[in-house]
C-alpha angles and dihedrals in degrees: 000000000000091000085056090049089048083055096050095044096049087043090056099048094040087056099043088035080062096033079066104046092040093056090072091049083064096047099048085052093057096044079058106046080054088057093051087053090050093052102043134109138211094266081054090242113138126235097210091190082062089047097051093041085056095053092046086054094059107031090107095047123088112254097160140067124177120170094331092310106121115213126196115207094253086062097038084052087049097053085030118114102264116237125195135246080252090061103028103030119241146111130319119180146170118196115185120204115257097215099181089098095047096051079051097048082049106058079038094260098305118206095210109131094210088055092046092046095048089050091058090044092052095049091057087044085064092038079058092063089250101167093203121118110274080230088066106029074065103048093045090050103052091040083058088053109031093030087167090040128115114229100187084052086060101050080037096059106086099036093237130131098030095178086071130094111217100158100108125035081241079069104040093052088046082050091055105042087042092055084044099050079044094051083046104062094039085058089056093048096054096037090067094046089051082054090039092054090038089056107236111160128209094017129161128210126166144135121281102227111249105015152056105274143105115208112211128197123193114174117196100021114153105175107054103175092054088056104045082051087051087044099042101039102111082201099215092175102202135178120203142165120254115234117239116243094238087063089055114020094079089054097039080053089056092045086057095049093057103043089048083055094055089041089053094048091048090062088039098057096038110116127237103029131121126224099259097050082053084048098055092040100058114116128236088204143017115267079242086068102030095056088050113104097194131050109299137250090011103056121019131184131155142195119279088244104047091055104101083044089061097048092053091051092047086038099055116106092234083056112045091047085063096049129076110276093220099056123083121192120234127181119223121254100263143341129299119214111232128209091269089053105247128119125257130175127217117245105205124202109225118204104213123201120239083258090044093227109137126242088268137345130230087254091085098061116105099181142018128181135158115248131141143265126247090262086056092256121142119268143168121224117218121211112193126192122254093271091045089053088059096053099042090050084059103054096039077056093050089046109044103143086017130096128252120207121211108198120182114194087345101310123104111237086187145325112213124181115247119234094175156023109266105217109177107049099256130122149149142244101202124177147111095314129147118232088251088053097046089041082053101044087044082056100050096047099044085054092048138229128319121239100230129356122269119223122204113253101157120032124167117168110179117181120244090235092065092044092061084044085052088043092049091045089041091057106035086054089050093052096040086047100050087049104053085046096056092048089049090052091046105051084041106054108011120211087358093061094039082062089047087047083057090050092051095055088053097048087055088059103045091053095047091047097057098043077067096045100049089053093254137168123231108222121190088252080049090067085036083059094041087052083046099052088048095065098038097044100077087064093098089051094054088049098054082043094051099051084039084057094050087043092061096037082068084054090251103168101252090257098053084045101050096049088046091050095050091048105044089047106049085081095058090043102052097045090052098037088053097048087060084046095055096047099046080049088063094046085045098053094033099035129079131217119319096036093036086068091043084054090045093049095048089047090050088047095045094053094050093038089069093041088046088043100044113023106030098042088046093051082052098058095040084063091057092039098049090039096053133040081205106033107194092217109150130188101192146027120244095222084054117073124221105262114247097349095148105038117156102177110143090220101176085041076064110036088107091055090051094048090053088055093043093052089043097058084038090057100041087051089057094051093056089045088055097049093046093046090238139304123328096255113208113224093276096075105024098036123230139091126320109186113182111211129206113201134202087219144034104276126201101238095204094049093052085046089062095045099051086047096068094046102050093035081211139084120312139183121189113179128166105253114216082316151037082255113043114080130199104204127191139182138156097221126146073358085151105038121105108189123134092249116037091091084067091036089053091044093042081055092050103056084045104058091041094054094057096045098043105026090222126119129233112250136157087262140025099197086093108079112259098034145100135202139208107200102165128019128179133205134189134177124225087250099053095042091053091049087055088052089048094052092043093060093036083056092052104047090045092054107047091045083055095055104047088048084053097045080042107044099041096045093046099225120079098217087081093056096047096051094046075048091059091040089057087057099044085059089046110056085031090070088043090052093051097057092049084061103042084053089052088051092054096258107111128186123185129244113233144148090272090054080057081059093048088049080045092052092041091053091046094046096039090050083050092061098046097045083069089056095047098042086052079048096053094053102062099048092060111125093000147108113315093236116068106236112218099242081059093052077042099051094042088045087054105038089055098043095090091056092039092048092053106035085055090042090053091047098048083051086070095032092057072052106061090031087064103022112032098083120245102294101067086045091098096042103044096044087060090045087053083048105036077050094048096047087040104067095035084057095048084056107026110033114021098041097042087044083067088068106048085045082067127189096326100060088047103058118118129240116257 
């Protein structure tokens, strides 16, 4: 009686405790389909810029009352159920340290080439996807160059950083990868005030365990490109003088002189021409001078276009021996229109000190903020420190008729002349800025400068458009899954299925209820979970029936049977039930985002499944039990017979039989993957760019394959995405370039190449005729996508070990564990297998960190079902002879069929579901989870139980 009460209790408080939280869920769903209706127009399409811009408008006003308690939206989003960029639309991204300036920083910017060599080896060593510690990719590179050098003598020599160690290489490696987890977490720290002061809501930012790297989240973000510039901005604030022409216009002359000269020889010495065509292609000028479209050498400015052209030039040895050594070139922030119409930058000379540090640095700065000039432009004030002020007061006083340039990472905002001391600290960056651009600027330099510059190495951007597609598909499949589900329960067991169907219900609750409460995010692959957990939830309830129904086949009064079928099933229910555990806990702890919240979801629904299952369909029967002397409880309906009841298949008379089909299949599957050179990887595991590309007609994929082919001279993948068209389009180039602006130089290609093969122009949206669209790109960096591959066979390996300790370990004989081991293989390479084939046939599904999730899930189900086996097996072997006969592997086979049958048959229900209704981005995932179900069960039946008994007496003995 008290144990009934406990169940009650806890039953009551965990459904009110969800009830709660979820009412916020529902709030914060009707403040946004307000939104919607704010932002749409009368061809009911939705400006998502105009819905953000309403809920930002009332975040800080009360839109909730509940019981007298007042809640504004920003605290009705905070206790709201938290959906994912994949449901929602939005930014994901993954920014690694660059630690190559902070080791510099911290040897004080040594000049030492060695040093300087052994830095840059040691960052390719980490683009590599070296896992070794940046401290001693360093110290193994420059011992390789300098094998006689000194390296303390080297961080020494300045003086600088006393509270380091640097007598022994083992310090200096701790020193640097101190200074690095230090620069790591000041990063993190200033990336969320940057986000703070830009106004994102609901972001995430946090380290990523083990590495490097900072993941940011950002829900809701419409304008990508504004915020990787905030993100990625290192924001060095300097402040240097800028060199007078008369220090550098002799020396610019010279440089001219000797670059017309070469340019001269090089016609010269062409072969082929006459005199007279020499003679027409001398030059007048260098191409130094006649690129130039001010006054050289006194002003200079180029075109956009020429300016790498330019840096090469200034760069070159021969060059810079002619130039002044104290002068450094920048270029200003952005172009400038001249009166042709045409777009020039300004090149700046920098006057640089003997000890290279600028005038002041961006430290001393207190407070920024956007305001405007006199004349009404955009500008951003600057507030310094006392000590700041000082400083500052000095040098306006040193200056005074000469120009000040303010750079900020390297590029001059502006460079006004100073016609007076500045006493008070204060100052101003003042240019053609936009009031986005000034508000931003003001952000990055309120929240400071950044250690050491990030560089992108994960980006997925998904529109919000195809979010609220991914949230429609995710919940239509849940609701079509769960009834199907309940009506399968009902026609099958009767009254007894009508109490699980009330447990189920429960059990959906409770899971929903502390995802909210845990502060969770729902991911697409979450829902995919949730649909999953539905079907094989009711796993523990068709046990318990099962054993009831062969209770009252042997005429047991319903009370007695239902005692005995709850007891002789808990220990079934546990072992499988803790094997899926086992295995969601490993793509929990290995996996990242998207599949973390699949893992967190199957754990959840795991836990109250078995509470659902056990306790409250047991409360419910003791009801009946202690209301009636006769409770007219039934489990089956007389006009529905009893599912393999009478089964008479010799299954271990036949194993051989079932491994030559499974090698078969398994063969045949290999030699798909070998003429086809593989799987088709996604860009999680090979690297590279994914654009997904909405059309405003049907499109050939294998003719825009070829197309994009030639243009990109790399791989390509080109697959219809959910619809004709609807295309999913990868390639791997510029896959291994970091600079700043190849996301934009791919993407650029990209349009292109898509114009001239389709006619058709880019716009926002591609419902209009003649457009396209691109409403999600990914991108993912070599190094990221060989960690992913890392952490999926170490998943895998880690899982399947687990399990066989645990099968081992709980059944006491390890020859249980090593054939559910083989089984697990068996699955494994069998879905493999099946996607070779489906590729061969034309129908190709791509490999991704989400498809790790579906061969997880698979492990963890296909151990569920043959832990049955084995438990039935178990006990009857109880007291009894060490070897398993065969009649014994035969009975237990048979005697589980009718609960593995339907407990497959229920989760393939959810998971037809998923396969048809749940949209393009679960396919993959669901059709390894039909065929991971499929193989699974064979295997339970055909393959583990049948391996005991080739194993033979030795396997099976037990452990002393």
């Amino acid at each position: 009686m008290k144990s009934k009460k406990i169940v009650l209790f806890l039953t009551i408080v965990i459904t009110l405790l969800s009830l709660y939280y979820l009412s916020f869920t529902f709030v914060d769903y009707r403040v946004q389909r307000q939104a919607e209706q704010q932002a749409m127009d009368e061809q009911g399409r939705i400006d998502f810029d105009k819905s953000q811009a309403y809920l930002m408008a009332i975040w800080k006003k009360p839109v909730y009352n509940l019981l007298g308690a007042v809640y504004t939206y920003e605290e009705v989003k905070e206790r709201s159920l938290k959906l994912s960029l994949d449901l929602q639309g939005g930014m994901h991204v993954t920014m690694e340290l660059v630690p190559v300036e902070l080791v510099k920083g911290l040897a004080a910017y040594n000049t030492d080439p060695d040093f300087l060599e052994a830095l840059e080896s040691a960052q390719r060593e980490r683009e590599k996807g070296n896992p070794t510690s940046f401290g001693k990719l360093f110290v193994a590179a420059y011992k390789r160059l300098a094998p006689n050098g000194d390296l303390s003598a080297i961080f020494t020599a300045a003086g600088v950083r006393s509270y380091n160690n640097f007598a022994s290489e083992d310090a200096v490696i701790k020193a640097i990868d101190q200074e690095i987890a230090s620069g790591l977490d000041r990063s993190l720290t200033i990336i969320s005030a940057r986000l703070d002061r830009f106004g994102a809501t609901q972001t995430s930012v946090q380290k990523l365990p083990g590495s490097e790297r900072i993941q940011i989240e950002l829900p809701g973000v419409t304008h990508p490109e504004r915020v990787k510039k905030l993100l990625q901005g290192v924001a060095q604030l300097r402040f240097w003088t800028v060199a007078e022409a008369s220090t550098y216009g002799p020396a610019l002359e010279a440089v001219n002189t000797f670059l017309l000269k070469k340019e001269k020889e090089t016609i010269d010495a062409t072969p082929g021409l006459t005199e007279a065509e020499k003679t027409e292609r001398m030059p007048q000028a260098s191409i130094l001078k006649r690129l130039c479209k001010y006054s050289f050498p006194y002003t200079l400015a180029y075109a956009p276009e020429e300016m790498n052209q330019i840096e090469a030039i200034l760069s070159s040895k021969p060059v810079k021996a002619l130039l002044p050594k104290e002068i450094t070139w920048m270029w200003d922030k952005k172009a400038q229109t001249l009166e042709d119409g045409t777009k020039a930058v300004m090149l700046y000379a920098i006057k640089q000190p003997r000890d290279h540090k600028p005038l002041l640095e961006g430290n001393m700065i207190t407070h920024a903020a956007q305001t405007f000039t006199e004349n009404g432009k955009q500008a951003v004030n600057l507030q310094m420190n006392q000590k700041g002020a000082q400083i500052w007061k000095r040098i306006t006083a040193d200056h005074i008729g000469k120009r000040i340039a303010i750079a900020l990472d390297d590029r001059i905002y502006s460079a006004p002349v100073v016609h007076q001391e500045i006493p008070n600290g204060n100052s101003q960056i003042s240019g053609d800025f936009t009031i986005e651009e000034a508000k931003d600027l003001a952000s990055v330099l309120g929240a400071g400068s950044l250690p050491a510059p990030l560089r992108m190495v994960e980006e997925a951007i998904m529109g919000p458009s195809l979010g609220k597609a991914a949230q429609h598909q995710g919940l239509m499949a849940t609701a079509i899954g769960l009834g199907l589900v309940l009506l399968f329960m009902l026609v099958y067991y009767a009254k007894g299925g009508l109490i699980a169907n009330i447990a189920l219900l429960f059990n959906l609750l409770f899971i929903v209820g502390i995802l909210v409460e845990l502060d969770a995010t729902l991911t697409l692959p979450g829902i995919a979970g949730l649909v999953l957990t539905l079907g094989m939830s009711i796993d523990a309830n068709v046990l318990i029936f099962e054993r009831i129904r062969e209770e009252l086949i042997q005429k047991v009064h319903i009370k007695e049977a239902i005692s005995r079928g709850y007891s002789k099933s808990y220990s079934s229910i546990i072992d499988a039930n803790i094997t899926t555990f086992l295995a969601g806990a490993i793509l929990y702890y290995l996996g990242q985002g998207p599949v973390r919240g699949f893992a967190l979801v199957l754990m959840i629904g795991i836990i109250t499944s078995v509470f659902a299952a056990i306790f409250i369909t047991r409360l419910i029967f003791s009801f009946f039990i202690d209301s009636y002397r006769t409770p007219n409880l039934t489990f089956s309906y007389p006009a529905i017979p009893m599912l393999f009841k009478n089964v008479q298949i010799n299954f271990i008379k036949n194993r051989y039989r079932f491994y030559a089909c499974s090698l078969s299949f398994i063969a045949i599957g290999a030699c798909c993957f070998y003429h086809y050179k593989g799987l088709a990887l996604g860009v999680d595991f090979a690297g590279g760019r994914s654009y997904t590309v909405d059309f405003s007609k049907p499109m050939d994929p294998s003719a825009l394959k070829e197309g994009l082919s030639t243009t990109f001279k790399q791989g390509v993948e080109v697959r219809t995405y959910g619809a004709n068209h609807v295309m999913q389009i990868t390639t791997s180039y510029l896959s291994n370039e970091h600079i700043t602006d190849s996301d934009k130089k791919v993407r650029n290609k990209l349009v292109t190449a898509l114009k001239d093969l389709t006619q058709l122009e880019e716009n926002n949206t591609a419902s209009t005729d003649g457009y396209f669209h691109i409403t999600s790109s990914t991108k993912v960096g070599a190094t990221v996508a060989q960690d992913v591959q890392k952490s999926a066979k170490k998943a895998m390996a880690l899982a399947i070990l687990g399990i066989f300790i645990y099968i081992a370990l709980r059944f006491r004989r390890w020859g249980f564990g090593l054939a559910a081991v083989l089984a697990l293989i068996h699955d494994t390479l069998a879905v493999i297998a099946g996607f070779c084939i489906a590729r061969a046939l034309g129908v190709s599904y791509e490999i991704n960190e989400v498809f790790l999730a579906a061969i997880l899930t698979v492990i963890g189900y296909s151990i569920n079902d043959t832990v049955v086996i084995f438990d039935r097996i178990r006990e009857k072997l109880a007291n009894k002879a060490a070897d398993v006969p065969i009649a014994m592997v035969n009975d237990a086979i048979r005697e589980t069929l009718s609960r593995t049958v339907i407990t497959s048959f229920s989760t393939l229900l959810a998971v037809a579901v998923l396969f048809f209704f749940g949209g393009e981005a679960l396919r993959s995932f669901s059709f390894a989870l039909l065929l991971g179900v499929l193989f699974g069960t064979y295997s339970s039946i055909c393959i583990a139980a049948p391996l005991l008994e080739d194993f033979g007496r030795k396997l099976s003995t037990p452990k002393p």
